[in-house]
N, CA, C and O of each residue as an XYZ file, in Angstrom:
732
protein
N     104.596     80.305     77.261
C     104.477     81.671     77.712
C     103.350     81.789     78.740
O     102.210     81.495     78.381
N     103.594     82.213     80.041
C     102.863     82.946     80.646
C     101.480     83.940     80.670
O     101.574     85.157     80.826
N     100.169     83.226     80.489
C      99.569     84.256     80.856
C      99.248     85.517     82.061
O      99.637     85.268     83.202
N      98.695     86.572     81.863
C      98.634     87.428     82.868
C      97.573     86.757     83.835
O      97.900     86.081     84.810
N      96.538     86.965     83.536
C      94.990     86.916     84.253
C      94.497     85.325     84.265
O      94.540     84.610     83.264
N      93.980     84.861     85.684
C      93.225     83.974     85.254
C      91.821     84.519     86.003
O      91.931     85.339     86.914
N      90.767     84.132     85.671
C      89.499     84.509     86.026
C      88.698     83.453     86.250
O      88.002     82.951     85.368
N      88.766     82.864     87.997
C      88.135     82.068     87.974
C      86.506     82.296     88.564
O      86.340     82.828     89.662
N      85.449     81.886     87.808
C      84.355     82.642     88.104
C      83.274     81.414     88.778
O      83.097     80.253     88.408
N      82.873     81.914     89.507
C      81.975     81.188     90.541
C      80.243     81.439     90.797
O      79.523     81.291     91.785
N      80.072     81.747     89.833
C      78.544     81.990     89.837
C      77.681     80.978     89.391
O      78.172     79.932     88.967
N      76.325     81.154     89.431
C      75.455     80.077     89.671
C      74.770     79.895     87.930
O      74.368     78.843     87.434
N      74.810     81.316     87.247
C      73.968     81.234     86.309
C      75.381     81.748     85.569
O      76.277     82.285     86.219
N      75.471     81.499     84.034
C      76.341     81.638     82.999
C      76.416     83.146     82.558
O      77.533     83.622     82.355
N      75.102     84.062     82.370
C      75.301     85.351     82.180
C      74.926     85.729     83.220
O      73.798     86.209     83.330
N      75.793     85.614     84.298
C      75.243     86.833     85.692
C      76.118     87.685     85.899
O      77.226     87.693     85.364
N      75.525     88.819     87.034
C      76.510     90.245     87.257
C      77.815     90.019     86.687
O      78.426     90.446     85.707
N      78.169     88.746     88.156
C      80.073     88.884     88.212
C      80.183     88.779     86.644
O      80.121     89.836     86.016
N      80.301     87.890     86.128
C      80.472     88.018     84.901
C      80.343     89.059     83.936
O      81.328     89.455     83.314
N      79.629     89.355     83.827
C      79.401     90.773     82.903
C      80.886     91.890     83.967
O      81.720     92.576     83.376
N      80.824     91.773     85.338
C      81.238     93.106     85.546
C      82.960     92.680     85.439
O      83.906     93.467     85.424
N      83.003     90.975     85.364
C      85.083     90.674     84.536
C      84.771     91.026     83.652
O      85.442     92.057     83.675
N      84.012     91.100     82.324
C      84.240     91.202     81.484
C      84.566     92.520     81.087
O      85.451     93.000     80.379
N      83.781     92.898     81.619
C      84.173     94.489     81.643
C      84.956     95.457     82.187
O      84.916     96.564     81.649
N      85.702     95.285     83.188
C      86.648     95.309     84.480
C      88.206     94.783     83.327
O      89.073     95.609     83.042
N      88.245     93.546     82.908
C      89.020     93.285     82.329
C      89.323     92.897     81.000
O      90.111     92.013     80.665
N      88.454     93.820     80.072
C      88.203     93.539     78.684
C      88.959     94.098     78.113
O      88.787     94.017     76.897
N      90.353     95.076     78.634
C      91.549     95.623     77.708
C      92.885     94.110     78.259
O      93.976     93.997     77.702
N      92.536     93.419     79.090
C      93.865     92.731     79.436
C      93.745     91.541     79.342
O      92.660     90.959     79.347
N      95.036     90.918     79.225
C      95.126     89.810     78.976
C      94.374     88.711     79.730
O      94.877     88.669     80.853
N      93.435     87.837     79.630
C      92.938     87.571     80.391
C      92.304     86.021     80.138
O      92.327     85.652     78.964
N      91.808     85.196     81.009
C      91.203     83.973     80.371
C      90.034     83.780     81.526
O      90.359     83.701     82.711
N      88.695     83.712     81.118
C      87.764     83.427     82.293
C      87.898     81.418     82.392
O      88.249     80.791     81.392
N      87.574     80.740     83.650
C      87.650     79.839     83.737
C      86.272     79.487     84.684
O      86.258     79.097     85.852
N      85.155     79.750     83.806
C      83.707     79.248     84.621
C      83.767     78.077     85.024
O      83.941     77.074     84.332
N      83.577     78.162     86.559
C      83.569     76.875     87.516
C      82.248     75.995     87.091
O      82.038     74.855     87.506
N      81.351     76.759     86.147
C      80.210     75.741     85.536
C      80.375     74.661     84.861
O      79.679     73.646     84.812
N      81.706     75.040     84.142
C      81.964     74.246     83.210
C      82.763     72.906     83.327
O      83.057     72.011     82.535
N      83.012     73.181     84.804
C      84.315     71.821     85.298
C      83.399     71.311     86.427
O      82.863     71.959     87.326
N      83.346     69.816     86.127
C      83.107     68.540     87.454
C      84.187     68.735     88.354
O      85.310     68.368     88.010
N      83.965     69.354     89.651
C      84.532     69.484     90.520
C      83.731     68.786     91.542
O      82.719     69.303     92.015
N      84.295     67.260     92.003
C      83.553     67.034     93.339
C      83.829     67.944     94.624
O      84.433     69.016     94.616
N      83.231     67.264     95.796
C      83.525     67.738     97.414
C      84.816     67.220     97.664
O      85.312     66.119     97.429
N      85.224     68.181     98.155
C      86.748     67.520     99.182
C      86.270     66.366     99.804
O      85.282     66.262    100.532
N      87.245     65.311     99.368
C      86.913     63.951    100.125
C      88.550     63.664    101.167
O      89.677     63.753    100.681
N      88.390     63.484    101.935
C      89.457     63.228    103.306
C      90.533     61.538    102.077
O      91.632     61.584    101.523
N      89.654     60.547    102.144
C      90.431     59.778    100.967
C      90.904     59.946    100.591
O      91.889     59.242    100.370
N      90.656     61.268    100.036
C      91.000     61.355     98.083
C      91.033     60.611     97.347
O      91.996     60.128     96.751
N      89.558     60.334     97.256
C      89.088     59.589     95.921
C      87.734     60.380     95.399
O      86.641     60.679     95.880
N      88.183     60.491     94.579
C      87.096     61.279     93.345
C      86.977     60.399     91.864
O      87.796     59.678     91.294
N      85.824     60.728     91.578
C      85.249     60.157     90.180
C      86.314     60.555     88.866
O      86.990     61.533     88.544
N      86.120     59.612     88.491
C      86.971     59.440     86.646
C      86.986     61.563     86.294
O      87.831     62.458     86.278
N      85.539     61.430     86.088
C      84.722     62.142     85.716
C      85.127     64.057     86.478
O      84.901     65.105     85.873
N      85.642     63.951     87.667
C      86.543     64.743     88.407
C      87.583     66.161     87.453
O      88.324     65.932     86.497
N      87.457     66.839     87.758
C      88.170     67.753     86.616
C      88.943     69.065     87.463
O      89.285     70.116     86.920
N      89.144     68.698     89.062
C      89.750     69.767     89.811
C      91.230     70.106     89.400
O      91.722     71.228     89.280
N      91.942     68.655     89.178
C      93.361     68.493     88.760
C      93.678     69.191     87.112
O      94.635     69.777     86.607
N      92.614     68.859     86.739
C      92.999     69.044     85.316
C      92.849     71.350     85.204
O      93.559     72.105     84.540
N      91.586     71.730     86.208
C      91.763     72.970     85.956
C      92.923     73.607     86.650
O      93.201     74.671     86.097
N      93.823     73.289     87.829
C      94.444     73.726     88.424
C      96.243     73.455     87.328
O      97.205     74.201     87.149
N      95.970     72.240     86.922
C      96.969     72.397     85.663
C      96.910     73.823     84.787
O      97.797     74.668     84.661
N      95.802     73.804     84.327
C      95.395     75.048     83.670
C      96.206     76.289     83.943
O      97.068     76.925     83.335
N      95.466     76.397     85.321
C      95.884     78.076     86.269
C      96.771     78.011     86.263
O      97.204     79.126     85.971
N      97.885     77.048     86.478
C      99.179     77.369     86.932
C     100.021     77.973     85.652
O     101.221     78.188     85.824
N      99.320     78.301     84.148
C     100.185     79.148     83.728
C     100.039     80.689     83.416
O     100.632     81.493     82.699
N      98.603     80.736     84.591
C      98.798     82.506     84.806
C     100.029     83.347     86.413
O     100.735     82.930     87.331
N      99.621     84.545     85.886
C     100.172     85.112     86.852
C      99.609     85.565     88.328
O     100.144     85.664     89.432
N      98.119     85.819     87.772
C      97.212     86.332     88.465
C      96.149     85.725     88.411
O      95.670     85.268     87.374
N      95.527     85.629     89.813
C      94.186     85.023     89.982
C      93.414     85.997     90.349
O      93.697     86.883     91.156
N      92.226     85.827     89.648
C      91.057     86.973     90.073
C      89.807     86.062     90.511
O      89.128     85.578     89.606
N      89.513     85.839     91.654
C      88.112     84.984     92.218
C      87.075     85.877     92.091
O      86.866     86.741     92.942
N      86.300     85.720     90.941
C      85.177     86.632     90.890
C      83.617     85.603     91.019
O      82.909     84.818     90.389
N      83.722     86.116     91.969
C      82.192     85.366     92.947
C      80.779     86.267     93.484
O      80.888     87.248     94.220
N      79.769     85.871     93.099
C      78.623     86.449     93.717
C      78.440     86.487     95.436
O      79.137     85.708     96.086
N      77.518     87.379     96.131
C      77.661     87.288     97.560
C      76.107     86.003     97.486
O      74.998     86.154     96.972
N      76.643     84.939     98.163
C      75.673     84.212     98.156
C      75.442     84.054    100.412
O      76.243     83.862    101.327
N      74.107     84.249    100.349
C      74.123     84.380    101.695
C      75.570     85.161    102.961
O      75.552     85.087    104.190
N      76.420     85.692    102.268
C      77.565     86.943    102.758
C      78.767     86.457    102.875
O      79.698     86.778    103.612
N      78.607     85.261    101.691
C      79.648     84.721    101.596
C      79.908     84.813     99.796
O      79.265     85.290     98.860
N      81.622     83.845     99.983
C      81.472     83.266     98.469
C      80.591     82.021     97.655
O      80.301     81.162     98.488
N      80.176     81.732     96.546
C      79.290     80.761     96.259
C      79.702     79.433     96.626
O      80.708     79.170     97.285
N      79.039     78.777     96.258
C      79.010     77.059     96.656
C      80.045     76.671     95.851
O      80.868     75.797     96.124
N      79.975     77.578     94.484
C      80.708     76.468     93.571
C      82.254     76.997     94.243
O      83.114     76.145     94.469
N      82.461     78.145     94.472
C      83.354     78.594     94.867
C      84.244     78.331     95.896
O      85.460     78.367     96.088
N      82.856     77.955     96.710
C      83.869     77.325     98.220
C      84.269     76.124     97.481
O      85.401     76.182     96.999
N      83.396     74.716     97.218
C      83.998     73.944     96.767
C      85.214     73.699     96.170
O      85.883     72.674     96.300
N      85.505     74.756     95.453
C      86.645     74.717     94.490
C      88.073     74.921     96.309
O      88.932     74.147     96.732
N      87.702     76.019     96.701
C      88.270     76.535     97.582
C      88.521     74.967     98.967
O      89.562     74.870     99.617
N      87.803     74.358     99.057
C      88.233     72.862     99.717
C      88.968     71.983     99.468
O      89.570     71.209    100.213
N      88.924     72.134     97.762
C      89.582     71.110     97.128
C      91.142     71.539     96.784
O      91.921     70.847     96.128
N      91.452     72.927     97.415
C      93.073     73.201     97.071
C      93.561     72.903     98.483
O      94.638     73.400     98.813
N      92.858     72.109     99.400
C      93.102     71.387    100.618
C      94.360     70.342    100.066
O      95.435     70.125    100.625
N      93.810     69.739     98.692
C      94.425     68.638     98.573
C      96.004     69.020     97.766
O      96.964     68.363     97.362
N      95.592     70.543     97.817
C      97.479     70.723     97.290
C      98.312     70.941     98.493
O      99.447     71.283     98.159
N      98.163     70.872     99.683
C      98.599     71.377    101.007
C      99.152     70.167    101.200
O     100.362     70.090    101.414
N      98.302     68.969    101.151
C      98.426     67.403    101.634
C      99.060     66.822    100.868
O     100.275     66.685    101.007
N      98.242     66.231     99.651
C      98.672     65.136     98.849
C      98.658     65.222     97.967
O      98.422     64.183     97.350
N      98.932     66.720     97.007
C      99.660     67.088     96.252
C     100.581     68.413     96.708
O     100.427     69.465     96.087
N     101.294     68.353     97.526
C     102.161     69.616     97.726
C     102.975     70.005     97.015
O     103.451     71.123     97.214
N     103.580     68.892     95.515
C     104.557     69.642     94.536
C     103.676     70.756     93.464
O     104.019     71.659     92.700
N     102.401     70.156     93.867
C     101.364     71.219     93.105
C     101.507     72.167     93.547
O     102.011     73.105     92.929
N     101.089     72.239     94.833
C     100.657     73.269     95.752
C     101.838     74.738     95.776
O     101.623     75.949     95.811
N     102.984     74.004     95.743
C     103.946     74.998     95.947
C     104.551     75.757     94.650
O     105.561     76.454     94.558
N     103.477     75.342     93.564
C     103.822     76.286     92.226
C     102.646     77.514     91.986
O     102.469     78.215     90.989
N     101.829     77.496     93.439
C     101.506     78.903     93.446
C     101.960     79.742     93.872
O     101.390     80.826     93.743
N     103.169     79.665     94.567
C     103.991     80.800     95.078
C     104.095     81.635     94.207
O     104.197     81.592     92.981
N     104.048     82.687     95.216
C     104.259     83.831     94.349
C     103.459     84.549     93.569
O     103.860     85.620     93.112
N     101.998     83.992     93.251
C     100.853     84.215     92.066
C     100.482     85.244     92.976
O     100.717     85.466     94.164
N      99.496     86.102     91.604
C      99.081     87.365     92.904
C      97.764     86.886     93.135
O      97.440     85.771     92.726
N      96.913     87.675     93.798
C      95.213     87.475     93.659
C      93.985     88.658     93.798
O      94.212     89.571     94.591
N      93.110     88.664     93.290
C      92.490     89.709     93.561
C      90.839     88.937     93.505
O      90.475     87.816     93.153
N      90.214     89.958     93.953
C      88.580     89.223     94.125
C      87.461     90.467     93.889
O      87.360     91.536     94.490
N      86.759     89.980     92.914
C      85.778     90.750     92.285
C      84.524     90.244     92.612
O      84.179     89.169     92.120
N      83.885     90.773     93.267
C      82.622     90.475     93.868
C      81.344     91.068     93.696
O      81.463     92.239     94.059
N      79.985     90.811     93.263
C      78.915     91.282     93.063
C      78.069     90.843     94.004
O      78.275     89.690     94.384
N      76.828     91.651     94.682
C      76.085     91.608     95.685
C      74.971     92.350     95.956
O      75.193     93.555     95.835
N      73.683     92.033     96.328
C      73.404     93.146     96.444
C      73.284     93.762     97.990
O      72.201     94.084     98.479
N      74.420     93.866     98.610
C      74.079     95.247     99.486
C      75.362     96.268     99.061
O      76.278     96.095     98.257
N      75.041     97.372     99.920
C      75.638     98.507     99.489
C      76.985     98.562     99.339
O      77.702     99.285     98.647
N      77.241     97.562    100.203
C      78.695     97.317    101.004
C      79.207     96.201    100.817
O      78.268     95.442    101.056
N      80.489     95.286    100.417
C      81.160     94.427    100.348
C      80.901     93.652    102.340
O      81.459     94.267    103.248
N      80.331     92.787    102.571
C      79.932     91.733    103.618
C      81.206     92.160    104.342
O      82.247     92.511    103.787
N      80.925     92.063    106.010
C      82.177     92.414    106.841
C      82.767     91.033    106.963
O      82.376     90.196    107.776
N      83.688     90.870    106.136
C      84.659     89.663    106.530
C      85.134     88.638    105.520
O      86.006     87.773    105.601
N      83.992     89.122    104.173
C      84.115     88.466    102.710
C      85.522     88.041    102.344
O      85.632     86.971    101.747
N      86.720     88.806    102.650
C      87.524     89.131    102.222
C      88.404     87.884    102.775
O      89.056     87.072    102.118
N      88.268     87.956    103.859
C      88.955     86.537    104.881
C      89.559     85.755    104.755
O      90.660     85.535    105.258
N      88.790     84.995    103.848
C      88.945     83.397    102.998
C      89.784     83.454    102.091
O      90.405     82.407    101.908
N      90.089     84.501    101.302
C      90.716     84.964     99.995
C      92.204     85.415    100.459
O      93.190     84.909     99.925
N      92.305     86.286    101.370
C      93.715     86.545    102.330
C      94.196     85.652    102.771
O      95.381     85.409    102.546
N      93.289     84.722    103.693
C      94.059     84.062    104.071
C      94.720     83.016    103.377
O      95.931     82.805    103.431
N      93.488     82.052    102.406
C      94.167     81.212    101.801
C      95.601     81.406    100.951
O      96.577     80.662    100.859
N      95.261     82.962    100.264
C      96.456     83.355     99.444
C      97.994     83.424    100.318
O      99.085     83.176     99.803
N      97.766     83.825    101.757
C      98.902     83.854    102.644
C      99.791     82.302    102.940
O     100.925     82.081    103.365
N      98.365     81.163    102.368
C      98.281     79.710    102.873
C      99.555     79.286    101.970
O     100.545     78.586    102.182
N      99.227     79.795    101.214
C     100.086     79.072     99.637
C     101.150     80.330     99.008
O     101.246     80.502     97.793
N     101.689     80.916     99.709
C     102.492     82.043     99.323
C     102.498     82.887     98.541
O     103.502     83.511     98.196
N     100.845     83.125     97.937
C     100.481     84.356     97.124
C     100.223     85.996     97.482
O      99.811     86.488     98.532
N     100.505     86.462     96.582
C     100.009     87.880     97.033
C      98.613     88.291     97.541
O      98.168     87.289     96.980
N      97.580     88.813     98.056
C      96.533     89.074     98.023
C      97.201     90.473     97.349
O      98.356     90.832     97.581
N      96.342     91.131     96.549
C      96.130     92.717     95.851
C      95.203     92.863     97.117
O      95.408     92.783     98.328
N      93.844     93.168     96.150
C      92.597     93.847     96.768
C      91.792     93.456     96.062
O      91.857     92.764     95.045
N      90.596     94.113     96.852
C      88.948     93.521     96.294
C      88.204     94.426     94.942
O      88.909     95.421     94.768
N      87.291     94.416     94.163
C      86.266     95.423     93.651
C      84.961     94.360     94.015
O      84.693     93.162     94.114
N      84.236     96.017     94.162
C      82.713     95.188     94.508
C      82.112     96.258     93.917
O      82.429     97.434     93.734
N      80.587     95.155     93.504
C      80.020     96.016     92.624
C      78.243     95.401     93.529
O      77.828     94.367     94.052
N      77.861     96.421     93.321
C      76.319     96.362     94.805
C      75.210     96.469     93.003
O      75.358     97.116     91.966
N      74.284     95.553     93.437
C      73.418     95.188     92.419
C      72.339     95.990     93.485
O      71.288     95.349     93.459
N      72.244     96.932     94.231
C      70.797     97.003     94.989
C      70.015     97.939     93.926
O      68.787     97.984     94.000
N      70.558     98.534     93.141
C      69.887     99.675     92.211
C      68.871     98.521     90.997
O      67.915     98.856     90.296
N      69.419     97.363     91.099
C      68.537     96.689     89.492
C      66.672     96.217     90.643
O      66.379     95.944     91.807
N      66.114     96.360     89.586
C      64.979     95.865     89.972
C      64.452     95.149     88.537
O      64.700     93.949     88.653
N      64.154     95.274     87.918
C      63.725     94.953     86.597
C      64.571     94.383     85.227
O      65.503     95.120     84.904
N      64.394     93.298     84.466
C      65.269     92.863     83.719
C      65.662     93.800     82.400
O      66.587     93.737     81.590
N      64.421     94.783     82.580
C      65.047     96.024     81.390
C      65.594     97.097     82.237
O      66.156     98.034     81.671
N      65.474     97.077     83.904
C      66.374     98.468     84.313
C      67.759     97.534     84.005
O      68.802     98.141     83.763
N      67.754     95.810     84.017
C      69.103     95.726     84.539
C      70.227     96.325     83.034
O      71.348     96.831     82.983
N      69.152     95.912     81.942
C      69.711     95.914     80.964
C      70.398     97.260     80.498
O      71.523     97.467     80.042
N      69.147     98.258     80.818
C      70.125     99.937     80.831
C      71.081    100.120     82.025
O      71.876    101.043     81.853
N      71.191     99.485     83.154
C      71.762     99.818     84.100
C      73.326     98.976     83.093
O      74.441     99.436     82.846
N      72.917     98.109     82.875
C      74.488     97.467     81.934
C      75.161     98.315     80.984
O      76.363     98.286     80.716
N      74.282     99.073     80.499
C      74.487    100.163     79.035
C      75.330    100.791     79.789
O      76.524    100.492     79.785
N      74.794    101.816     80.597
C      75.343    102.945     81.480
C      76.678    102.207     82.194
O      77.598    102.855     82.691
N      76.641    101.274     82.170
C      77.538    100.954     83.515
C      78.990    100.946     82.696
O      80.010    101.462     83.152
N      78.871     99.986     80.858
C      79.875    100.346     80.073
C      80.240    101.633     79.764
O      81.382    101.977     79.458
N      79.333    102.307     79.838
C      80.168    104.190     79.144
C      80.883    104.242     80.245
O      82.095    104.437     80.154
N      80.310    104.088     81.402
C      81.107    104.965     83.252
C      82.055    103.544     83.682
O      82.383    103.552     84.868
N      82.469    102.498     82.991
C      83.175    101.660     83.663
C      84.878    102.464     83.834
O      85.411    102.914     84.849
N      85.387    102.402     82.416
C      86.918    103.455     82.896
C      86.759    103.990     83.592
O      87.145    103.581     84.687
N      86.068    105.328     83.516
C      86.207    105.984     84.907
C      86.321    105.525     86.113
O      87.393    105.654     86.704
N      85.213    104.888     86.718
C      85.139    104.079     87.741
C      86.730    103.477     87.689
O      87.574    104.344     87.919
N      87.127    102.452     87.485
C      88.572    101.730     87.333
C      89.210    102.503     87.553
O      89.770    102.501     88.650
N      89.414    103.411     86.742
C      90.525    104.545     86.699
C      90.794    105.818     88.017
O      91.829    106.258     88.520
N      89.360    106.114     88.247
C      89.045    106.436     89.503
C      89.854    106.089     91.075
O      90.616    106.790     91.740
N      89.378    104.868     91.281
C      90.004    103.668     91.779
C      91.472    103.459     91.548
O      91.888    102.341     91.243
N      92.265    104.479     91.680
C      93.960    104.346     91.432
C      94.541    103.082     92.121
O      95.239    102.147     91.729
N      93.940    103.448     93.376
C      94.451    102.040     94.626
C      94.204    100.967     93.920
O      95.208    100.500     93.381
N      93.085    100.334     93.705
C      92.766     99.260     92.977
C      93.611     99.136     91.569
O      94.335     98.186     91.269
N      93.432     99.965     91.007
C      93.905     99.937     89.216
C      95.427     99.515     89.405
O      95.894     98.621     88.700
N      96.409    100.345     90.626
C      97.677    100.203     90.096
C      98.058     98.533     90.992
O      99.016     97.824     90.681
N      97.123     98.222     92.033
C      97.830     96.946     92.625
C      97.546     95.742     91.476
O      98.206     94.704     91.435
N      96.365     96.090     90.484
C      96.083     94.896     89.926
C      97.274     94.453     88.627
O      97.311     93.259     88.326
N      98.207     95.412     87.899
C      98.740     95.305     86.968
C     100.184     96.012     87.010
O     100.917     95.978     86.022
């Protein structure tokens, strides 16, 4: 059986924003987070040769039995993270020299959840995520972004988290555009 959601998360530290704000964003739906912390993912190598130890193949086995991909990534310098791009190089090798892989993302949708702190989602963030999804015959949905410029302190962040669960439905729900492309 088919899962709905996959959540692949790209952040640097284990409890950061993005995280807290999937969890919360998608804590009524079906869903599976897949922290890029947790998988040995080397660099795209032109060869293709990677270590024993290598675990890109084995997570992309994984994904392929959701429906939906959600890239939820921090803005690292106005981009997506390191671990993120990385991951994002290495589906180079489903284009090439694995293309029977490659072509069982057709059709998957995608969406991208992003935390940052400026006010505004980066002019062009979005780019990489469209296009690749256009690369491999997925849907792009749309983005949510969530602007960290209000935390200053590790106890504002902590009430700013409190508050942020009572006002999250709303927000979502708010957000019709967003709410109805994602489900």
């Amino acid at each position: 059986m088919t899962e709905k959601i996959a959540i692949i998360l790209g952040s640097a530290r284990k409890n950061s924003d993005t995280k807290f704000y999937a969890d919360i964003v998608f804590k009524e739906q079906n869903h599976k987070i897949f922290d890029l912390l947790d998988f040995e993912i080397s660099t795209y190598s032109y060869d293709n040769k990677y270590p024993i130890s290598d675990k890109f193949l084995n997570l992309i086995d994984e994904l392929l039995n959701f429906e939906t991909f959600v890239f939820a990534t921090p803005v690292y310098w106005y981009s997506m993270s390191g671990l993120m791009k990385t991951f994002f190089d290495r589906l180079t090798e489903l284009k090439k020299e694995k293309k029977e892989i490659g072509r069982k993302f057709k059709n998957k949708s995608v969406l991208l959840l992003v935390a940052g702190s400026d006010k505004e989602i980066p002019l062009g963030f979005e780019i990489p995520f469209k296009l690749t999804s256009e690369y491999f015959d997925m849907t792009y949905k749309n983005h949510i972004y969530f602007s960290t410029t209000h935390i200053k302190t590790e106890n504002e962040n902590i009430e700013i988290k409190r508050n942020f669960i009572n006002n999250i439905e709303k927000k979502v729900t708010e957000n019709n555009e967003w709410n109805k492309k994602i489900f």
